[in-house]
C-alpha positions in Angstrom: 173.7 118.8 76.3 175.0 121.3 79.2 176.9 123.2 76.7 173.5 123.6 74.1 171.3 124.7 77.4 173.6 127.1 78.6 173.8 128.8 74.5 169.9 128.8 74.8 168.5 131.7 75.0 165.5 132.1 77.3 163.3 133.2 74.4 164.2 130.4 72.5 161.0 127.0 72.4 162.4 123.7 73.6 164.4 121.5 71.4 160.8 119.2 70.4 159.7 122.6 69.5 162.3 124.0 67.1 162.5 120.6 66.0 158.8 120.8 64.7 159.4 124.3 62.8 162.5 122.8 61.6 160.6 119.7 59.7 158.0 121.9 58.4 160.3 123.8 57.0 162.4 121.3 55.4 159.4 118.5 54.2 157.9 121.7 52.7 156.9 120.7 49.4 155.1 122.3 46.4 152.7 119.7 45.8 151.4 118.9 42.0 150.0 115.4 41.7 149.5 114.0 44.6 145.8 115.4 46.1 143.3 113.3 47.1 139.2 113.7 47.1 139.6 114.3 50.6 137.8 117.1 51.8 139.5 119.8 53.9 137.7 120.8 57.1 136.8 124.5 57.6 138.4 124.4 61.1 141.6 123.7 59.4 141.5 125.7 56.6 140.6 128.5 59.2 144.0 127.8 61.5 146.1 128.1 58.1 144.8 130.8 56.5 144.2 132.8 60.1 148.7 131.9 60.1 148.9 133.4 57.1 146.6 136.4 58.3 149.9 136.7 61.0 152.2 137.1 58.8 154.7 140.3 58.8 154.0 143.1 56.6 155.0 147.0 55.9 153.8 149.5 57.7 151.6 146.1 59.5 149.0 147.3 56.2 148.1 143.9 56.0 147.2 144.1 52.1 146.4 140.5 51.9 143.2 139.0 50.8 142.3 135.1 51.1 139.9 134.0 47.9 138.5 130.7 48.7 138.1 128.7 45.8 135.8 125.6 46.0 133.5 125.9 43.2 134.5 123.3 40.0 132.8 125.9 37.4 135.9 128.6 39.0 138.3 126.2 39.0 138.1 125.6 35.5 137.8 128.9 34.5 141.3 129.2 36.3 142.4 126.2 34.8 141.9 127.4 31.1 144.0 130.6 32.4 146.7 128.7 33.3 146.5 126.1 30.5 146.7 129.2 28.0 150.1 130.7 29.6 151.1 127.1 29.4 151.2 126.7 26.0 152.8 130.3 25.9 155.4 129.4 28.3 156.6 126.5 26.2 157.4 128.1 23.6 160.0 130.4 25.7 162.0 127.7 26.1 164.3 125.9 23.2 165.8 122.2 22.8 165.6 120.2 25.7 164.5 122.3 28.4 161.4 123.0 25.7 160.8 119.1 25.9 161.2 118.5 29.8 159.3 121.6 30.2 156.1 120.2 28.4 156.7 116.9 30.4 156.1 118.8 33.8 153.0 118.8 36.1 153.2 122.5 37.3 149.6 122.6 38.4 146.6 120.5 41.1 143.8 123.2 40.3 141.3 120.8 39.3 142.2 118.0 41.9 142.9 119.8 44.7 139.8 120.4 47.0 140.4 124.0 47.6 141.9 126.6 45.7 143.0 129.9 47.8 144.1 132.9 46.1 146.1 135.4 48.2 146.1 139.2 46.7 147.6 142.2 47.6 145.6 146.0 47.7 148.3 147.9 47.3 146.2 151.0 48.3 145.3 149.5 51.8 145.8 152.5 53.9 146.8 155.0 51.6 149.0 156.2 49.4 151.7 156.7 51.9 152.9 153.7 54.1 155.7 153.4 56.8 158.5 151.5 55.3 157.0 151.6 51.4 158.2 154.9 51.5 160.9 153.9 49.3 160.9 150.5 48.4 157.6 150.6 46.7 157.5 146.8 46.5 157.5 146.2 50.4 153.9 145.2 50.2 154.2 142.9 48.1 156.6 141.1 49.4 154.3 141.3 52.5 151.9 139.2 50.6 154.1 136.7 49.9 155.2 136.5 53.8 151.4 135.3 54.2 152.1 132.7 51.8 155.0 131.7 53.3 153.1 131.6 56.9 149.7 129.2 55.2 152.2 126.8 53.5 154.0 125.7 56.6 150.4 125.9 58.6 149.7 123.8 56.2 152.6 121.4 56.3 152.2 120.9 59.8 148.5 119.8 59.2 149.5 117.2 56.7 148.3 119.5 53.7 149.9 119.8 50.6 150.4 123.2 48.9 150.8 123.9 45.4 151.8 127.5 44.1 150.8 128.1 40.3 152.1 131.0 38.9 151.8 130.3 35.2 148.7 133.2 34.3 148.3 136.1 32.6 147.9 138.2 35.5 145.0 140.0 33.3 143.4 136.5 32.9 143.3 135.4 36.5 141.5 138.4 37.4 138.7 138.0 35.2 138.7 133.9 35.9 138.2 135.2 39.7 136.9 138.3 39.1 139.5 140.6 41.0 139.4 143.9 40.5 142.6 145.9 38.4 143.6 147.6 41.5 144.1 144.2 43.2 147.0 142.6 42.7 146.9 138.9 42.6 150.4 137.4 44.3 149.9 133.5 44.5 147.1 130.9 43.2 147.8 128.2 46.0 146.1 124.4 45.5 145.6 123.0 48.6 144.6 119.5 50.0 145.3 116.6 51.1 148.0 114.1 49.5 148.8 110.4 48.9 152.6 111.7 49.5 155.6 114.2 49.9 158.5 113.7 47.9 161.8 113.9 49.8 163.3 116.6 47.0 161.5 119.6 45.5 159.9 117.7 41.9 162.1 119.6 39.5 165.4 119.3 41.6 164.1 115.1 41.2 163.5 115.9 37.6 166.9 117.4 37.0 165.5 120.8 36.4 167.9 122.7 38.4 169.4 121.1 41.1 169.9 122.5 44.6 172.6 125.4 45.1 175.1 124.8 47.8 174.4 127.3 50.6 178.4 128.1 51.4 178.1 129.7 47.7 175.6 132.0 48.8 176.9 133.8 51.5 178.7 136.6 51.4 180.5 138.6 54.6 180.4 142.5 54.9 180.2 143.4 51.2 178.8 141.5 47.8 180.5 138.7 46.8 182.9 138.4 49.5 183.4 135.1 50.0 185.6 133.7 52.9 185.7 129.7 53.0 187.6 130.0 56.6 184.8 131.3 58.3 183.3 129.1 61.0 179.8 130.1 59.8 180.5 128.3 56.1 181.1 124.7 57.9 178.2 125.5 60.1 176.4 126.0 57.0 177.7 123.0 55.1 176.9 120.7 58.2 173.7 121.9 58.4 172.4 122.0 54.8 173.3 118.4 54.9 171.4 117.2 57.8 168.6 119.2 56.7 168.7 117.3 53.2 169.5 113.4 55.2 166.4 114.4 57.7 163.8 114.8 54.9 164.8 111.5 53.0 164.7 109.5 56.6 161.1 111.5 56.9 159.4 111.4 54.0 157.8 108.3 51.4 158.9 108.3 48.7 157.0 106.4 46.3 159.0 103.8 43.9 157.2 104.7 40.7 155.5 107.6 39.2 157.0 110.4 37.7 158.1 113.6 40.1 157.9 117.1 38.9 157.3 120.8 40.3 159.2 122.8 42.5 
């Protein structure tokens, strides 16, 4: 214990602290089937999506807009969006993966209380942004740091968070009526659930399972790889107790099929 306080730095939040970002981190889940009726209250709603309004971004151009969704006449308008690049999506696939594919749930927008759209307007403050001066996708990318920042808000506050990304981006817009110059980054169903699974669904599914982290780090140029590195058993150790924390944390129910991501 002496030797972790003295590490500590004085910026750093007490150990119950971390702990807590930790866990949301790790029981982060994207939530498919599990919403209940339950209705979200505005002055949680407001805490999440005002988290999300911190988020980084370039330049600080904030591109992000929050479309609330609440109405059942949008919802399945957006629903008929997705169900269309559904069907398209199938057919991408071949053999097996076609069949597991069509056996996934990969959407709550009808049964989840609130839908939230989060956009990025690319043309914010101009043409000319500090730090899109090059890398022209920056703002996006900013966008999706607010998404990032609402679903572990939202964690915390016992919500789940489901990210649909199967549209025509063309389709969206019209179900939601965006404007072209908008750019439409994540269609997120939010709301209260029976559950969290302990595994990302399609890792439970046998989708794709879960990449080892020591295989992913490289050291002062790509794909440098150095096994002898303290840092990789760190990494191991720690990938691990992140992996044993969430299935001593979270219910896993005994039937019922899992899938999403």
């Amino acid at each position: 214990m002496k030797a972790e306080q003295a590490n500590q730095d004085i910026h750093a939040f007490t150990a119950e602290a971390r702990e807590a970002i930790y866990q949301t981190i790790f029981s982060r889940r994207d939530v498919r089937g599990q919403f209940l009726p339950k209705a979200v209250p505005d002055e949680v709603l407001s805490r999440i999506i005002t988290a999300a309004h911190y988020a980084p971004s370039v330049g600080f151009m904030q591109p992000w807009n929050f479309l609330v969704v609440r109405s059942g006449e949008i919802k399945r308008k957006v629903h008929a969006a997705f169900a269309d690049a559904h069907a398209e999506a199938a057919e991408m696939f071949e053999g097996d993966k076609r069949a597991t594919y069509k056996t996934l749930k990969l959407e709550g927008i009808l049964e989840s209380p609130v839908g939230i759209c989060i956009t990025c307007d690319r043309e914010r403050t101009g043409p000319v942004v500090v730090g899109r001066t090059h890398m022209k996708t920056m703002d996006l990318y900013s966008s999706v740091c607010a998404v990032q920042n609402l679903w572990l808000a939202a964690r915390a506050e016992g919500l789940g968070v489901g990210w649909v990304s199967i549209f025509n981006q063309s389709a969206l817009q019209e179900a939601l009526g965006i404007p072209k110059g908008i750019t439409p980054i994540a269609y997120l169903c939010v709301g209260y659930v029976s559950h969290f699974y302990a595994k990302p669904e399609l890792e439970a599914a046998g989708w794709l399972p879960r990449l080892p982290i020591e295989e992913l780090v490289y050291f002062d140029q790509w794909g440098q790889s150095d096994e002898q590195q303290p840092l990789i058993g760190q990494l191991i150790k720690h990938q691990a107790a992140a992996q044993a924390a969430a299935n001593a944390a979270l219910h896993q129910p005994v039937t019922g099929k899992q899938h999403g991501g």
